[in-house]
Steps between C-alpha positions, in 0.01 A plus 500: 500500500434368160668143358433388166159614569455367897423742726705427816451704834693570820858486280863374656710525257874484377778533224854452552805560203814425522783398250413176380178481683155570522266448764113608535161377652213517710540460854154538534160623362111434531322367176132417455467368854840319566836589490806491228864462528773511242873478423730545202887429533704573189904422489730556251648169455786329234203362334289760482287591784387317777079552611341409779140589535278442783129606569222401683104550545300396814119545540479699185107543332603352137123599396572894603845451351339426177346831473813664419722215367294383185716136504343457816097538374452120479646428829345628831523348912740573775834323599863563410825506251806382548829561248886431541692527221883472407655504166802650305548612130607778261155529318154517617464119338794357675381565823190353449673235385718503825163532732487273809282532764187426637141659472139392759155636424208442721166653487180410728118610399532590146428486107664426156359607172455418201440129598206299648700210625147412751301537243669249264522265707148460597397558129739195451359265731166512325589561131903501429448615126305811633748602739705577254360821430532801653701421797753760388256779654382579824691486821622248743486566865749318754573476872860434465758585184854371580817508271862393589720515282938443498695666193834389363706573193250750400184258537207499741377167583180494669565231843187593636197672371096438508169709589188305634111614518183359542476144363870554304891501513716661290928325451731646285787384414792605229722768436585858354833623327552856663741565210241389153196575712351220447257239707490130463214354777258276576199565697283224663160621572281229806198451642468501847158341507545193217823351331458759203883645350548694239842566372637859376789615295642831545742626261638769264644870568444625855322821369216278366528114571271285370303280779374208288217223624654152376202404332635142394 
């Protein structure tokens, strides 16, 4: 089977309708190495409807992923996805306004693009005006990428959430609006090897946030 361009294999899967409710999901499939699990609830309720929306992704190859999910093509490594959602409205913006839940990413043994996060910072600890340029190319490789995050009212607040290398450490910090779309982090980028730190912004739309080097 085919989802939003994933190619899934070995397919369980179910739909249920009934008055006032819909019900579908994946009980279970193989994707790119690990496995995938999902769950939509729909009820007609006196404020709308009421969603719930679970899914899940355990040793799943992010890099092979990327291949046919073209969001994906800066991200590759192997790890897992969880989502729980619930939320209620009469529009598509209400409920995401409604959203609570929680979401966990972790990854093991992969890259990022678009960003040489090692690079800078060893460019930094010799020359700090030239590691300003150019940092926003190349790749970063990690051992570990891990992001916790609780949402409430609509916004995701990161509790937990940092990806360490070679010589560095990656924090983030801040918060998303589900409803505007729109980001409002910091980023702390350290060395493991001297006292070097070198703080990030991260804002703007989620389709293209800025990342930002606080130069002052």
């Amino acid at each position: 089977a085919k989802l939003s361009g994933a190619r899934l294999g070995d397919v369980a899967t179910y739909l249920l309708v009934k008055k006032g409710r819909f019900e579908t999901g994946l009980l279970r499939a193989n994707a790119y190495g690990g496995t995938v699990k999902t769950r939509l609830l729909a009820v007609s309720a006196p404020g709308g409807v009421d969603v719930k929306i679970q899914s899940g992704l355990d040793k799943v190859n992010f890099g092979q992923a990327a291949a046919d999910l073209p969001q994906l093509a800066r991200l590759s490594g192997t790890g897992g996805f969880q989502l729980a959602l619930d939320g209620a409205g009469r529009t598509f913006d209400e409920l995401l306004g409604s959203l609570t839940g929680r979401v966990n990413l972790a990854l093991r043994q992969g890259e990022i693009g678009g960003m040489a996060l090692a690079d800078l910072l060893r460019r930094a600890e010799r020359n700090p005006v030239q590691a300003l340029r150019d940092w926003r190319q190349g790749k970063t490789a990690f051992d570990t990428l891990v992001a916790n995050a609780g949402i409430a009212g609509g916004l995701l607040v990161l509790t937990d959430a940092q990806m360490s290398g070679q010589a560095y450490q990656l924090n983030l910090a801040g918060n998303a609006a589900l409803r505007t779309r729109m980001l409002d982090m910091t980023a702390l980028l350290s060395s493991t090897t001297s006292q070097l730190r070198l703080p990030f912004g991260l804002k703007g739309p989620v389709s293209a946030p800025l990342f930002e080097l606080e130069t002052d």
